[in-house]
C-alpha positions in Angstrom: 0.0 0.0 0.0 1.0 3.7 -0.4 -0.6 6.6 0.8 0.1 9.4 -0.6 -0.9 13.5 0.5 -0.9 16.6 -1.5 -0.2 20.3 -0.5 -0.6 23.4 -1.9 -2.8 24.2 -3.8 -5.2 27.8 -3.6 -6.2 30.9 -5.4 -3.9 32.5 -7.9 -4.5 35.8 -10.3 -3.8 34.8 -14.5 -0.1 34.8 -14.7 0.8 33.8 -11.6 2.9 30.6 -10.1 1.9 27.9 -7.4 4.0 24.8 -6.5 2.2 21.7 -5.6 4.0 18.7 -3.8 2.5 15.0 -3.1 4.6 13.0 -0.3 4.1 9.2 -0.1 4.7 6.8 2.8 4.4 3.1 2.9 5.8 0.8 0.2 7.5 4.1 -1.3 10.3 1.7 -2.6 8.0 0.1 -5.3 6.7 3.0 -7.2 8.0 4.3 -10.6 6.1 6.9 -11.9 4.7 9.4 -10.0 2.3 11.6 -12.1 -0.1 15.1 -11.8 -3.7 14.6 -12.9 -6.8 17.6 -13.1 -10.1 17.6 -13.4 -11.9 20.7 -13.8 -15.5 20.9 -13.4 -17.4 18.8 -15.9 -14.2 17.2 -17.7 -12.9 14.2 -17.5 -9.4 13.6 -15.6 -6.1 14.3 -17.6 -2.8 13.9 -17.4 -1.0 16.8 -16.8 2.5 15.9 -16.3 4.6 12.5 -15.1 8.3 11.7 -14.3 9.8 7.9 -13.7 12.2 6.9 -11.2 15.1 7.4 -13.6 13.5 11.1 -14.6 12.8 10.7 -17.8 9.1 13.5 -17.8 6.4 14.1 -20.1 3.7 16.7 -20.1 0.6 17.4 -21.4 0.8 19.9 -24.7 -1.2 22.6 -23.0 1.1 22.9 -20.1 4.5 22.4 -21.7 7.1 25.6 -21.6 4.7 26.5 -18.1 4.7 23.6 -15.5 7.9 21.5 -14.5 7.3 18.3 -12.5 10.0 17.4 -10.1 10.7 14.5 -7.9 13.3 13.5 -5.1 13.0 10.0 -4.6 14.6 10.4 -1.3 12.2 12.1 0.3 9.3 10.1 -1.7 8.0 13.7 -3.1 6.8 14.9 -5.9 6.3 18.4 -7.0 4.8 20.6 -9.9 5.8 24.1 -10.3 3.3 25.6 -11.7 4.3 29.0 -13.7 1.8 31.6 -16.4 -1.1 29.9 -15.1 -4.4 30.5 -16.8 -8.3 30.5 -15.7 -8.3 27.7 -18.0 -5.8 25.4 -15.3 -8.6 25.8 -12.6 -9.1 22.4 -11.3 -8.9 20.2 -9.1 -5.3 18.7 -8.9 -4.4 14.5 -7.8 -1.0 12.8 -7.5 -0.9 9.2 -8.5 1.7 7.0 -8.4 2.4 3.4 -9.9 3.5 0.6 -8.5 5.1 -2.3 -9.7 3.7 -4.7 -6.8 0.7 -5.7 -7.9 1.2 -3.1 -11.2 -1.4 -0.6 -9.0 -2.2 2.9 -9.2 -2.9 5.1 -6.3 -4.4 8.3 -5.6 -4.2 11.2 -3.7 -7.8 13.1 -2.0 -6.5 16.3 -4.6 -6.0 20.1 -4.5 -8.1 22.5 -5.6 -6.2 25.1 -7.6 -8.4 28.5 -8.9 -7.1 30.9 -11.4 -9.0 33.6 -10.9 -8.7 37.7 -10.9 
């Protein structure tokens, strides 16, 4: 099992930067990928950003050049830095990490993150 929690997420004017981080615990030592997801009201969950164990990322097109997803495996974190965000990045944000016992996802309870004026 691994539990994972999320922090920071909040209210932002257009153009402005938040950084969101997910810490796991438990059986830390079989994940690979960690991974952001959104979902903003009324849309389906997407893929915003994800980095493997070796750090090797990949993004989603609409937040490439803005977001950067971190990880230090020693501290079982994960962040995104979130830079230029737009109203249209409102949503609610999840961590979710893969593991390789049992080849199971898990999620984390998500971050609300409002770009608003």
């Amino acid at each position: 099992q691994v539990q994972l929690v999320e922090s920071g997420g909040g209210l932002v004017q257009p153009g402005g930067s938040l950084r969101l981080s997910c810490v796991a615990s438990g059986m830390t030592f079989s994940i690979n990928t960690r991974a952001w997801y959104r979902q903003a009201p009324g849309k389906e969950r997407e893929l915003v950003a994800s980095i493997t164990r070796g750090g090797t990322t990949n993004y989603a097109d609409s937040v490439k050049g803005r977001f950067t997803i971190s990880g230090d495996n020693a501290k079982n974190t994960v962040f995104l830095q979130m830079n230029s965000l737009e109203a249209e990045d409102t949503a609610v944000y999840y961590c979710k990490v893969h593991s390789w016992m049992g080849d199971q996802d898990y999620w984390g309870q998500g971050t609300q993150v409002t770009v608003s004026s």
